[in-house]
ZAVEXTOR-629798 format. One record per residue (C-alpha): residue in three letters; x, y, z. Coordinates in steps of 0.25 Angstrom, whole numbers, plus 5000, padded with zeros to 4 digits. Each point is the difference from the previous one (the first is absolute). Last residue first. Layout:
alaXYZ/...
END
This chain:
unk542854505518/unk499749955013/unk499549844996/unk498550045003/unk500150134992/unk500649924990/unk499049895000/unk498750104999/unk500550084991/unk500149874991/unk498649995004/unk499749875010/unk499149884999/unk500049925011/unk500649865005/unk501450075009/unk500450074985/unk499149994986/unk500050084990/unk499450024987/unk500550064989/unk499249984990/unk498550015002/unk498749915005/unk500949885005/unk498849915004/unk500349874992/unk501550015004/unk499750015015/unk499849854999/unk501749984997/unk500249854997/unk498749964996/unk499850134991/unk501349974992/unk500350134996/unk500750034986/unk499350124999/unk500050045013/unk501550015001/unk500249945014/unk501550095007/unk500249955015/unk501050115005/unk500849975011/unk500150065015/unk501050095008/unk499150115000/unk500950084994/unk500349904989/unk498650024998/unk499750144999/unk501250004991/unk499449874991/unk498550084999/unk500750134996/unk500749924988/unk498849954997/unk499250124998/unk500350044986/unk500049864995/unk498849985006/unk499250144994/unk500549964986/unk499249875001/unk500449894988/unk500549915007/unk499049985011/unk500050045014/unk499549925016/unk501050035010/unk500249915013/unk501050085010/unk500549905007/unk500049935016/
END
């Protein structure tokens, strides 16, 4: 089980939520799968080609806020 996240470089709104996705995380016990979608290879990683807006999160197979992932990890 991971948390899969979905950023760029260049997005201010991803470095500013990293660190909250890492803790949610590590308090789940699980590790962070991090695909930059501008270097994504859609064959390996599909979701690429539908990623609407950065980040985005995926925990358990669906797409989860950041909100989300906390409130699911109890922080």
């Amino acid at each position: 089980m991971a948390v899969r996240v979905y950023l760029t470089s260049w997005c201010e709104a991803c470095k500013t939520e990293l660190p909250k996705i890492r803790e949610a995380a590590n308090k789940l016990g699980v590790k962070v799968q991090i695909t930059d979608v501008d270097r994504c290879d859609v064959k390996q990683h599909p979701r690429c080609a539908i990623i609407d807006f950065v980040p985005t999160v995926f925990y358990e197979g669906r797409e989860v806020s950041v909100s989300e992932l906390r409130k699911i990890a109890g922080l």
